[in-house]
DOVEX-223514 format. One record per atom (N, C-alpha, C): y, z, x; atom name; residue in one letter. Coordinates in steps of 0.05 Angstrom, whole numbers, always signed. Atoms other than C-alpha are relative to their C-alpha. Layout:
BEGIN
c2 c3 c1 atom res
Y Z X CA A
...
//
This chain:
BEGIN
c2 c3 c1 atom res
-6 +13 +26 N X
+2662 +5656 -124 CA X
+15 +20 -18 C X
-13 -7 +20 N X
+2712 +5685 -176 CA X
-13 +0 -25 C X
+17 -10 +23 N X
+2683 +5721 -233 CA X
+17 -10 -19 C X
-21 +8 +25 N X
+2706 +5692 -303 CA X
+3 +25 -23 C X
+13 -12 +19 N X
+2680 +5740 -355 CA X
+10 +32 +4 C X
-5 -27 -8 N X
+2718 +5809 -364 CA X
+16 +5 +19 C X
-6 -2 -23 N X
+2762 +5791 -307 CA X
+26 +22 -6 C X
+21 -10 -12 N X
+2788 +5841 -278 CA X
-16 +27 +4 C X
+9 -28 +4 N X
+2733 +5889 -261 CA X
+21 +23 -7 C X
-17 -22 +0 N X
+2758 +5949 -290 CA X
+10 +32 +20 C X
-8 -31 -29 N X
+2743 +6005 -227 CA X
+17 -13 +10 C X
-24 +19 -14 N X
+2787 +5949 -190 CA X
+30 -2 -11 C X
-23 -7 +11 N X
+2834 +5952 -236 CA X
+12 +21 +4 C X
+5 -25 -7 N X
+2848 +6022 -223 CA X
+19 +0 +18 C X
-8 -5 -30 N X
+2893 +6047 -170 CA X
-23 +18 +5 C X
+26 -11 -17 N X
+2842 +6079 -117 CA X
-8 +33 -9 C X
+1 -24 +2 N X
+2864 +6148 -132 CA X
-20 +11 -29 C X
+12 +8 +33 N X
+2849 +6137 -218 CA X
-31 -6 +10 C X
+35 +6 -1 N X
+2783 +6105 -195 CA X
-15 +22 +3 C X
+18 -18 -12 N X
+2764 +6159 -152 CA X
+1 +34 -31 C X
+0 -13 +25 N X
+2780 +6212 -212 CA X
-20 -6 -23 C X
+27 +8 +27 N X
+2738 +6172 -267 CA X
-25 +0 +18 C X
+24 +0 -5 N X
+2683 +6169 -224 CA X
-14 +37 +2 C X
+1 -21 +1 N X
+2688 +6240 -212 CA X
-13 +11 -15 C X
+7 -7 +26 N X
+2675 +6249 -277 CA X
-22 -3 -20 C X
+28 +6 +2 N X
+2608 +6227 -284 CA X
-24 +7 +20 C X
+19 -10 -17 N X
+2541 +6241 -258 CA X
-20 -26 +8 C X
+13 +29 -17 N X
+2501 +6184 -212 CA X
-35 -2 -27 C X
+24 +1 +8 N X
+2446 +6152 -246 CA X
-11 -29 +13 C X
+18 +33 -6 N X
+2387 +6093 -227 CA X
-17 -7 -21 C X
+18 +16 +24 N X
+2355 +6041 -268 CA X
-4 -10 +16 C X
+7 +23 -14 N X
+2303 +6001 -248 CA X
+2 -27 -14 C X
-3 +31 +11 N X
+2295 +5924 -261 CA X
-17 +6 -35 C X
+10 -4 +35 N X
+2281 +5920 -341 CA X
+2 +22 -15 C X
+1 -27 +19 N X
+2299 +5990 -357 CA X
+35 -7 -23 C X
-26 +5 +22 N X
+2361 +5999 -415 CA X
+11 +24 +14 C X
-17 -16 -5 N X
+2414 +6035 -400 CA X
+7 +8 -28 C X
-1 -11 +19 N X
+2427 +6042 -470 CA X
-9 -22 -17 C X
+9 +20 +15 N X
+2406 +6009 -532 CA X
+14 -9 -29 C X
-8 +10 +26 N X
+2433 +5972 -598 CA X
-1 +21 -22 C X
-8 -14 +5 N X
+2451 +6013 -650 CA X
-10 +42 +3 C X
+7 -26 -10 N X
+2443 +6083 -612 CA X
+37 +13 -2 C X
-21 +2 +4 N X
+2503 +6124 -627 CA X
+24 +3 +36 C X
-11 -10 -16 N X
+2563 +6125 -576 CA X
+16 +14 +21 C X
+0 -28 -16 N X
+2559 +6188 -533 CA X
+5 -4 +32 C X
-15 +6 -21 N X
+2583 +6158 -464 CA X
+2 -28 +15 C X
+1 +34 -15 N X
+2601 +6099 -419 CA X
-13 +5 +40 C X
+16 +6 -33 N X
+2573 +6074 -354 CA X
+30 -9 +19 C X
-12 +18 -17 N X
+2611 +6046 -295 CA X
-30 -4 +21 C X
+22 +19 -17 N X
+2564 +5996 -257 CA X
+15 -3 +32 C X
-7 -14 -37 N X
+2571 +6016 -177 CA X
-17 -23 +11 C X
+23 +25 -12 N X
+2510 +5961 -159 CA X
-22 -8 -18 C X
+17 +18 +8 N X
+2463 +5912 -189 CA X
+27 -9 -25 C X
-10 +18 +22 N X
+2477 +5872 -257 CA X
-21 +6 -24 C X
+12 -5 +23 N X
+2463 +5884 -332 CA X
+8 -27 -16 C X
-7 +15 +15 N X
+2455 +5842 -392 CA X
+9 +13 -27 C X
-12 -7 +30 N X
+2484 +5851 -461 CA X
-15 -13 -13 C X
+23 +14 +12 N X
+2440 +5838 -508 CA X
-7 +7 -23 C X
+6 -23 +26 N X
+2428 +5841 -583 CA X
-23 -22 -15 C X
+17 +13 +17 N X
+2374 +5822 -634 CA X
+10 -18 -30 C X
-18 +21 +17 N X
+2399 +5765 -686 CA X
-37 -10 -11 C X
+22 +17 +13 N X
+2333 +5738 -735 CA X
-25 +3 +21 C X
+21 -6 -21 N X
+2284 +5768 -686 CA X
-3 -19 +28 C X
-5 +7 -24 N X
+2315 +5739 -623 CA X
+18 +4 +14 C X
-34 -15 -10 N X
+2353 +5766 -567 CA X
+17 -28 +8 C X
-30 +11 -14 N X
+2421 +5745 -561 CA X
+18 +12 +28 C X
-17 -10 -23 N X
+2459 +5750 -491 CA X
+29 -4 -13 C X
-23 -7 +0 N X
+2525 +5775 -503 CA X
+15 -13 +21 C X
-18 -4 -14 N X
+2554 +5783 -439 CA X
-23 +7 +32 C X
+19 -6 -23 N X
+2524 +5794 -358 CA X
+28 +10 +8 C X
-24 -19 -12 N X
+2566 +5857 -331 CA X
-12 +0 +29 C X
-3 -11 -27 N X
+2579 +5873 -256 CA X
+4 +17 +7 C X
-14 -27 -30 N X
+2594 +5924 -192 CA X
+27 -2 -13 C X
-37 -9 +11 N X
+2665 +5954 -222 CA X
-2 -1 -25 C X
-4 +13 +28 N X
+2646 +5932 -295 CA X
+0 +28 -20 C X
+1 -21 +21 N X
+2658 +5986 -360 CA X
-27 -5 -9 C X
+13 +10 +24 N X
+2596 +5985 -406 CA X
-1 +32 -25 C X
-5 -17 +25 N X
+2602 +6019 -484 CA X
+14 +13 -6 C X
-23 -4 +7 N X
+2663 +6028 -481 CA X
+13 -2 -29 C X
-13 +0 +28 N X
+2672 +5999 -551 CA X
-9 +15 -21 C X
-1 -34 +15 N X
+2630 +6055 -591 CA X
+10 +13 +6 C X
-21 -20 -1 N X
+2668 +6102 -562 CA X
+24 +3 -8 C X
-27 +0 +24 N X
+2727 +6077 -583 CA X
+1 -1 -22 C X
+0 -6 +33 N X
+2717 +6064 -654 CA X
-16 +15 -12 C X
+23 -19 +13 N X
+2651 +6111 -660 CA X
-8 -11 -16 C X
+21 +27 +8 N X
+2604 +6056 -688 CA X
-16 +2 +18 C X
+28 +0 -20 N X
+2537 +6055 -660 CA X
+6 -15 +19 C X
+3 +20 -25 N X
+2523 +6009 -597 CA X
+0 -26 -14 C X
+6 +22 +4 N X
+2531 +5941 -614 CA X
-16 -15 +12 C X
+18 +13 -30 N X
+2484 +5916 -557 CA X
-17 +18 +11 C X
+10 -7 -22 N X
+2434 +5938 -515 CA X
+5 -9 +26 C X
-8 +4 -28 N X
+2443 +5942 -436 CA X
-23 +4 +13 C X
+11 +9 -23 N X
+2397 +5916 -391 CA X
+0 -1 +27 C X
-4 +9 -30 N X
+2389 +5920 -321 CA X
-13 -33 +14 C X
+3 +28 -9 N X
+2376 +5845 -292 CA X
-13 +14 +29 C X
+14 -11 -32 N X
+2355 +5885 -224 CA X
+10 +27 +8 C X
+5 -38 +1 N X
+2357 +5953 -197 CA X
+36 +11 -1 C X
-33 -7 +7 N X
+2431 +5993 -215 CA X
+5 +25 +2 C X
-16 -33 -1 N X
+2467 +6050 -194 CA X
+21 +1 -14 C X
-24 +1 +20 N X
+2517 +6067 -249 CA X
+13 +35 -2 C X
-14 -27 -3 N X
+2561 +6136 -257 CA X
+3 +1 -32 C X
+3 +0 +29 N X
+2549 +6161 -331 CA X
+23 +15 -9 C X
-21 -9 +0 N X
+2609 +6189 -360 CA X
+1 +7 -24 C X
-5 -7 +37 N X
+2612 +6234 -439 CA X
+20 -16 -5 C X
-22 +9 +9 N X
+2653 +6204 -477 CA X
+29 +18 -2 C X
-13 -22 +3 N X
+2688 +6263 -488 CA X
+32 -8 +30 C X
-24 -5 -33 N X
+2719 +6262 -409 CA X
+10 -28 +0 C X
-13 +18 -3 N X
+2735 +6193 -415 CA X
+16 -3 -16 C X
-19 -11 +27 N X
+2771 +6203 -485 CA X
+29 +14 +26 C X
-13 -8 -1 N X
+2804 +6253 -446 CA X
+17 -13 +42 C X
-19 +3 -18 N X
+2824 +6214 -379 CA X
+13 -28 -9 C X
-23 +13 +9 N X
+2850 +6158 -418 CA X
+34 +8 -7 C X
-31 -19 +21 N X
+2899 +6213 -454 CA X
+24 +0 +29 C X
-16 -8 -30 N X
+2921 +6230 -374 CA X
+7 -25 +12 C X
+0 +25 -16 N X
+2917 +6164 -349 CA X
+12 -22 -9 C X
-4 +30 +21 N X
+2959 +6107 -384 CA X
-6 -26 +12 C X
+5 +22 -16 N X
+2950 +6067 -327 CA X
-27 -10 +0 C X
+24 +18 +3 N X
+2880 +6057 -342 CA X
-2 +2 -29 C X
-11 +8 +19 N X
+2897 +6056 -411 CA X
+5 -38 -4 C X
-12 +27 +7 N X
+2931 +5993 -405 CA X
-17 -28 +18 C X
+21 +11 -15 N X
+2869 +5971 -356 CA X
-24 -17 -16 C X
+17 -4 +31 N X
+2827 +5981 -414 CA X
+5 -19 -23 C X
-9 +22 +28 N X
+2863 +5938 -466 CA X
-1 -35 +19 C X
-5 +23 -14 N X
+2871 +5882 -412 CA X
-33 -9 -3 C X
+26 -2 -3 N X
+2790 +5885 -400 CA X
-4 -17 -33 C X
+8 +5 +25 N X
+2788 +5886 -475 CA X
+9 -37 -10 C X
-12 +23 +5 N X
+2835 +5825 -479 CA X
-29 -21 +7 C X
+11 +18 -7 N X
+2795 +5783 -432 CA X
-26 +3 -11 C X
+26 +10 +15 N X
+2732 +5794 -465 CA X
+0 -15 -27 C X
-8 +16 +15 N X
+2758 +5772 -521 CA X
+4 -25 -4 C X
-12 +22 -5 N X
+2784 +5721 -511 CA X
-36 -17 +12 C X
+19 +7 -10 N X
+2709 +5704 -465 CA X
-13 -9 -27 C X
+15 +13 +26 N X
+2679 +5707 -539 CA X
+8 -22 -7 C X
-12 +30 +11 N X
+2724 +5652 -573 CA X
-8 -15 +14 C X
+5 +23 -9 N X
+2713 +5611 -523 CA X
-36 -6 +0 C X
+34 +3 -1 N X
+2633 +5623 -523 CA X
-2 -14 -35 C X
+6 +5 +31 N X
+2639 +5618 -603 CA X
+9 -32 -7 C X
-14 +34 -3 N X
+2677 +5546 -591 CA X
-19 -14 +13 C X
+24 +18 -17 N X
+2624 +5526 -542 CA X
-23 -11 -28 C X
+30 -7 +19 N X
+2566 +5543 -601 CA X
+12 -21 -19 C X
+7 +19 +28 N X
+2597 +5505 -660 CA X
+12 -31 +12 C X
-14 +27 -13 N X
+2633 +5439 -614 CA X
-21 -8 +22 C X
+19 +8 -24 N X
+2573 +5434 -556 CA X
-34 +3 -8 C X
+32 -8 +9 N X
+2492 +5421 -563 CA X
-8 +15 +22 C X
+13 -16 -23 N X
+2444 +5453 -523 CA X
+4 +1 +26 C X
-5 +12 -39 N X
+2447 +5411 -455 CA X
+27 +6 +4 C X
-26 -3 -7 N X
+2521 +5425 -462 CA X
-2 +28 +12 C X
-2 -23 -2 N X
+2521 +5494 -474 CA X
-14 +11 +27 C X
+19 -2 -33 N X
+2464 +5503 -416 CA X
+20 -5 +23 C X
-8 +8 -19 N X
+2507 +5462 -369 CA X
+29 +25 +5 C X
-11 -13 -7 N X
+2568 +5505 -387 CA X
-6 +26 +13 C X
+3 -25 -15 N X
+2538 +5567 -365 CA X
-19 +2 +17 C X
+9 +3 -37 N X
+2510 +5541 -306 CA X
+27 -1 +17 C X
-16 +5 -8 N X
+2574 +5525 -288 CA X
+14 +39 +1 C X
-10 -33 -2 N X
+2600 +5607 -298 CA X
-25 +10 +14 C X
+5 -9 -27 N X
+2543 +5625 -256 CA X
-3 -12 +22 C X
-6 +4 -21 N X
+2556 +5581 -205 CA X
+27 +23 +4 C X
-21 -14 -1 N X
+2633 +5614 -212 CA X
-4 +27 +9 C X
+6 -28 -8 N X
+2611 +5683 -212 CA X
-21 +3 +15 C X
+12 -1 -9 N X
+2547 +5681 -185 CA X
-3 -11 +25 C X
+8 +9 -19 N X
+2545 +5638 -139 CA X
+3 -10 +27 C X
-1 -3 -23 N X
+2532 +5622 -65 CA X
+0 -30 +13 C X
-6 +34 +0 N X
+2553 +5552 -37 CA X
-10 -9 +32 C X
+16 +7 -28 N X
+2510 +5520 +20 CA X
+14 -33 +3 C X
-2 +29 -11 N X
+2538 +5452 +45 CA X
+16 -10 -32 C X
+2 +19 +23 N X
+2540 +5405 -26 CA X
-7 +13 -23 C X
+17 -8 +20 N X
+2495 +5454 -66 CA X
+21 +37 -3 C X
-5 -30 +12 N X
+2511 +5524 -100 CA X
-29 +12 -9 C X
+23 -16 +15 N X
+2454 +5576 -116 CA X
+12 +26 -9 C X
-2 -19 +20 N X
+2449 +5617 -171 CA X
-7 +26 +6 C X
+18 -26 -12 N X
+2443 +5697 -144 CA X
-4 +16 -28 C X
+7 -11 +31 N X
+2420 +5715 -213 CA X
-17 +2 -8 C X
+25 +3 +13 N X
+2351 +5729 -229 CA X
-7 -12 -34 C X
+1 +3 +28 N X
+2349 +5697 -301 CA X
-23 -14 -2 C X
+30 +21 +11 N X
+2285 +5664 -333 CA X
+13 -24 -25 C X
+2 +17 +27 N X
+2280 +5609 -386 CA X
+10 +16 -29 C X
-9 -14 +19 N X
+2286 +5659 -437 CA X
+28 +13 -2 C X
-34 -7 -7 N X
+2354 +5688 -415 CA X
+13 -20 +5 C X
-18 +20 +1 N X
+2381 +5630 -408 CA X
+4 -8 -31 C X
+2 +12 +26 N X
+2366 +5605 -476 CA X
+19 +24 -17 C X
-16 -21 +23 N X
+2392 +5673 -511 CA X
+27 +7 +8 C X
-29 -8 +6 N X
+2458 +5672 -476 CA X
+14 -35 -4 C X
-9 +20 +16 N X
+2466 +5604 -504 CA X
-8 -7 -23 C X
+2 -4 +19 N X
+2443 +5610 -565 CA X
-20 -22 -11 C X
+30 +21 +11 N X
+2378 +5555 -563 CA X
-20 +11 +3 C X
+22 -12 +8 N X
+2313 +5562 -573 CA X
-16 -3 +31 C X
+13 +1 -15 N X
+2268 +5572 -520 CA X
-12 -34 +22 C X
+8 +27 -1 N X
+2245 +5497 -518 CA X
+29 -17 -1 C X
-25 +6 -1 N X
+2319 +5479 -528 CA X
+13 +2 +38 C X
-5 -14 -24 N X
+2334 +5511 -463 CA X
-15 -21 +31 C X
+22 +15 -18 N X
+2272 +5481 -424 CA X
+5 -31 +4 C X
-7 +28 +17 N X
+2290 +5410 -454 CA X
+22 -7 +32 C X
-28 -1 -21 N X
+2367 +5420 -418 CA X
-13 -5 +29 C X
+4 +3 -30 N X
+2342 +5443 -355 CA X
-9 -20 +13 C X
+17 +21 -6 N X
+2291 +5389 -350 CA X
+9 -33 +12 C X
-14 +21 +2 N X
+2339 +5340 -363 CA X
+25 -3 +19 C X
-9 -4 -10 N X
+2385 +5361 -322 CA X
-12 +0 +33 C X
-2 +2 -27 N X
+2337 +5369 -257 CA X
-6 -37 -2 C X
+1 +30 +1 N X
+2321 +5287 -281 CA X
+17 -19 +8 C X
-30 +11 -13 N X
+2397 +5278 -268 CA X
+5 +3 +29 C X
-12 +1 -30 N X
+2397 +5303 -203 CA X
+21 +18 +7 C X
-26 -21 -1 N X
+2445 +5358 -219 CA X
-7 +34 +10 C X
+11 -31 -2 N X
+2399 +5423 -214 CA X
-25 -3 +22 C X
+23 +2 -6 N X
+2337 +5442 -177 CA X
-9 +38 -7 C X
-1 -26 +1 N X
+2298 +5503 -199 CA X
-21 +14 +10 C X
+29 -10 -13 N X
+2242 +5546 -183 CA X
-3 +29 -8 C X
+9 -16 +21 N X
+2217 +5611 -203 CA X
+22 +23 -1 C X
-27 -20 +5 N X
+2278 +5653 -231 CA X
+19 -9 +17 C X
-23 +7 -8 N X
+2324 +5610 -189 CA X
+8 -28 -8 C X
-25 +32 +7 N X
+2380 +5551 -199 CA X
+4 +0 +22 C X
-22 +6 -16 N X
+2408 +5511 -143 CA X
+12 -20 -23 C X
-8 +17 +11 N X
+2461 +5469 -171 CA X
+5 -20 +23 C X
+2 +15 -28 N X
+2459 +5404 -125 CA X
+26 -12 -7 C X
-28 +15 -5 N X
+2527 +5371 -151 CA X
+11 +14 -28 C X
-21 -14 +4 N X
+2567 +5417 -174 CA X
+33 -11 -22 C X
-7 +21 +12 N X
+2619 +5369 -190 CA X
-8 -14 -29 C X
+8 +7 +28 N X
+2587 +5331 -243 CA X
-12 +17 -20 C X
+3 -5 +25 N X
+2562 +5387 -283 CA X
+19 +16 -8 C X
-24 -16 +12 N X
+2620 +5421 -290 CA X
+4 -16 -14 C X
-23 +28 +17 N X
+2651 +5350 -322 CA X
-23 -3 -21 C X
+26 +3 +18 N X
+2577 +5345 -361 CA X
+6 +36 -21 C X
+12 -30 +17 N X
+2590 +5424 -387 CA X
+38 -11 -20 C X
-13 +7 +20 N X
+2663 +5396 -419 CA X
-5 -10 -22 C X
//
């Protein structure tokens, strides 16, 4: 499935040689499932590149987290304190266990200066996230809950997911609660959707997983 969000990864982006250089330039680290890789406003003293598993983005809004964003294998993360030197806007979550290559800011400062080609990697990345917001921020004030839900079932079918016959499953450990905070409902908001949704005939779930059974109609239900 084709990733939407961020597309594309930025190590991919890269010619092989550039990759293998920025990685160089960091030292291996592991997180397990629920640890942070870094946290909301902590200041920004280096970036990650994500080598295996998946993180969440994640910030506190009226004493509830908000999902940002779900990074990948190849993906930048905090990249944007570094560039403007502004604390973390987010905390980073691991969703399941992650090998990531930690990198000062300092050396990445200085292989942008060498490197224009990931330079202009970097602004593209930047673009498409951009751009990922607006369209999240268009979902929030033009779509209700069940929408919003449905739309981002439909992006992890896309990215996530794994297609058996008719059906798609979700390879994404997420709970009720993560779902709700990267759509911006309430817990019971969230529950409501899903509910209603496996009543349609469109989902089936079970503990931390989605199948989506017709595919088809909720994409046309997440418009």
């Amino acid at each position: 499935m084709a990733a939407t969000e961020g597309r594309p990864r930025f190590l991919s982006a890269l010619p092989p040689a550039h990759a293998e250089a920025l990685l160089a330039l960091g030292r291996p680290r592991r997180y397990a499932e629920g640890a942070a890789l870094f946290h909301e406003r902590q200041p920004g003293d280096r970036v990650l590149v994500l080598l295996s598993g998946r993180v969440k983005l994640c910030s506190l809004s009226s004493d509830r987290e908000v999902i940002l964003g779900i990074r990948e294998p190849g993906d930048l993360l905090g990249e944007m304190s570094v560039l403007d030197g502004r604390p973390r806007g987010a905390s980073a979550i691991a969703l399941e266990p992650v090998e990531a290559r930690v990198i000062p800011a300092a050396d990445f400062y200085g292989f942008l200066a060498r490197t224009p080609a990931a330079g202009l990697a970097l602004a593209r990345l930047l673009s498409a996230r951009l751009r990922d917001a607006d369209i999240k921020r268009a979902e929030h004030l033009g779509k209700d809950s069940l929408g919003r839900v449905c739309a981002r079932l439909v992006e992890l079918c896309d990215r996530f997911g794994t297609a058996g016959g008719d059906e798609v499953a979700i390879d994404l450990a997420m709970n009720q609660e993560d779902l709700a905070a990267w759509t911006g409902s309430s817990r019971e908001a969230a529950t409501k959707a899903l509910r209603t949704l496996r009543e349609l005939g469109l989902i089936r779930t079970g503990r931390r997983t989605i199948t989506v059974l017709d595919p088809v109609a909720l994409r046309r239900r997440a418009l």
